[in-house]
Structures are given as structure tokens and as C-alpha cells.
N, C-alpha and C positions, 0 to 999 in steps of 0.2 A: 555663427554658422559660416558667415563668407571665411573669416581667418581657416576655422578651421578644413576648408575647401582648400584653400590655398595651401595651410601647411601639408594635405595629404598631396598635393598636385609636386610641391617643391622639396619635400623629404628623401635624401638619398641622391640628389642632382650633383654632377660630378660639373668639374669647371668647366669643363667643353661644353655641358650641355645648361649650362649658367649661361656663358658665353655669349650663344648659339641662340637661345631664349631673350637674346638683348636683357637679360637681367645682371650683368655684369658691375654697373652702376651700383642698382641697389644693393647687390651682395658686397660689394665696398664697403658700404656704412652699416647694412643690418644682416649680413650673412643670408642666410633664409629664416630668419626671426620677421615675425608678422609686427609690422610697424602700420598705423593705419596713414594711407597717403592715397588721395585720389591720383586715377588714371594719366593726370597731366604731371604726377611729380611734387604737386602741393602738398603736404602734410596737412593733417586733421587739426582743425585748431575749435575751440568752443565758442570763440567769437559768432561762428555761424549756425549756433543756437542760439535763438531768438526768445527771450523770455522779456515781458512784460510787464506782468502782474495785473493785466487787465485780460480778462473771462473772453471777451470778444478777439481781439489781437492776440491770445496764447492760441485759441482753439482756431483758428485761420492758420496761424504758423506751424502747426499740429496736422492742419491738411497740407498744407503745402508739404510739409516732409513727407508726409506719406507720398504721395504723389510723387518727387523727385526720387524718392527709395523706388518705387514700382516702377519707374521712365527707365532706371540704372538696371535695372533687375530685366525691363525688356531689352533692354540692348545687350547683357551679357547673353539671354538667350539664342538672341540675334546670331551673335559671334559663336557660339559652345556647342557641339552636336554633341559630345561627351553625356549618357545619359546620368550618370555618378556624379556628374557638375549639375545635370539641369534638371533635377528632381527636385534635391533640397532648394534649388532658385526657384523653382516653379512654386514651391510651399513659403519661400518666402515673400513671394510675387502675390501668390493669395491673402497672405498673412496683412502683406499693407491693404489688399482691397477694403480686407474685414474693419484694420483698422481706421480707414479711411471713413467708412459710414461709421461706425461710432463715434469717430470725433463730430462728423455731420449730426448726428443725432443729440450730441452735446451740445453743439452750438446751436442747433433749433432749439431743444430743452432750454440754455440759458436766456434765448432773445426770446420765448415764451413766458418764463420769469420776469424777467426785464418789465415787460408789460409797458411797453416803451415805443414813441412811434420814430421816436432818435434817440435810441441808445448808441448812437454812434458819437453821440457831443457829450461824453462824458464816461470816466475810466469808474464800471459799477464795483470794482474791486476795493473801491478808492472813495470816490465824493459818493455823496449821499444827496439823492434828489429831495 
């Protein structure tokens, strides 16, 4: 949704208005091709997907992203008056809420399984009590 936010915002942009937009950089190396790179110039790396293999530590790292998706998503509303940008953000904004309690509801579900009063000294994925 965001890319394609972006490719409607940046389709048909003439160099002055590249320029003008401080996107002059980026259009160097990606034209107006959707490259995914946070706001500081980083590019997207996988490294900062966090997998485990342990039920407790995936499903924490599952809310944490939600959370950082919906933090990113209130700051673009922040900045956007445009209502054709902050519709689909405001639906993607909800979208991690939704998300956000079911990972919650996950994680309660598994530490009710667990049946465990330290499930945290041991990866249930893994060892066997």
C-alpha cells in the first residue's frame, strides 16, 4: 500500500520538481522506482526481522513490529493533510491495531498452554520439560 502511495505521489515528476522535492539523490540511483528504504536513507535489510523459533520471543517480536508499523503510520499522519494519502494510512494504522491484539491473544493462548510458571527458562519450540 505505502509503495503504491508513493508511486501515485511520484508518477509523471519532471526534474525540477524531483529537484525541488530534495528527491534528486534518490532519483540518481532508483529513478522513481519504489526501492524500500527508511526515512533516514537506510535501505531495508532482513537482518531486522527477528525470528527465533521460540513461540514466546517470535510472538513479542510480532508485537513489537506491529507497534513500530502503527508509531510510523502516526507520524506520516502527523506530517500528510492530503486526504488520498491518509485514508489508506489511517486503514493501515487500524490494520496493525487489529494485528497487534491478535498477536496479544496468541501469546496469552501459548503462555496458557505452556501451563508453566517459567516458561521463560526454556525455548517450548525446542526442549521438552
Amino acid at each position: 500500500m505505502i509503495a503504491a502511495i508513493l508511486y501515485q505521489l511520484t508518477k509523471g515528476l519532471s526534474p525540477e520538481e524531483i529537484k525541488k522535492a530534495g528527491m534528486d539523490i534518490y532519483f540518481v540511483d532508483h529513478t522513481t522506482g519504489l526501492y524500500p528504504v527508511a526515512a533516514s536513507g537506510v535501505p531495508f535489510d532482513m537482518k531486522y526481522v527477528g525470528v527465533k523459533g521460540d513461540v514466546i520471543a517470535d510472538l513479542n517480536e510480532d508485537l513489537a513490529a506491529e507497534q513500530k508499523a502503527r508509531v510510523t503510520y502516526d507520524n506520516i499522519l502527523r506530517m500528510v493533510d492530503d486526504p488520498d494519502v491518509r485514508d489508506p494510512i489511517k486503514y493501515l494504522r487500524q490494520r496493525e491495531l487489529v494485528h497487534y491484539q491478535r498477536f496479544g491473544d496468541a501469546l496469552r493462548i501459548a503462555q496458557d498452554h505452556l501451563d508453566s510458571k517459567n516458561f521463560y527458562a526454556f525455548n517450548p519450540s525446542y526442549d521438552r520439560q
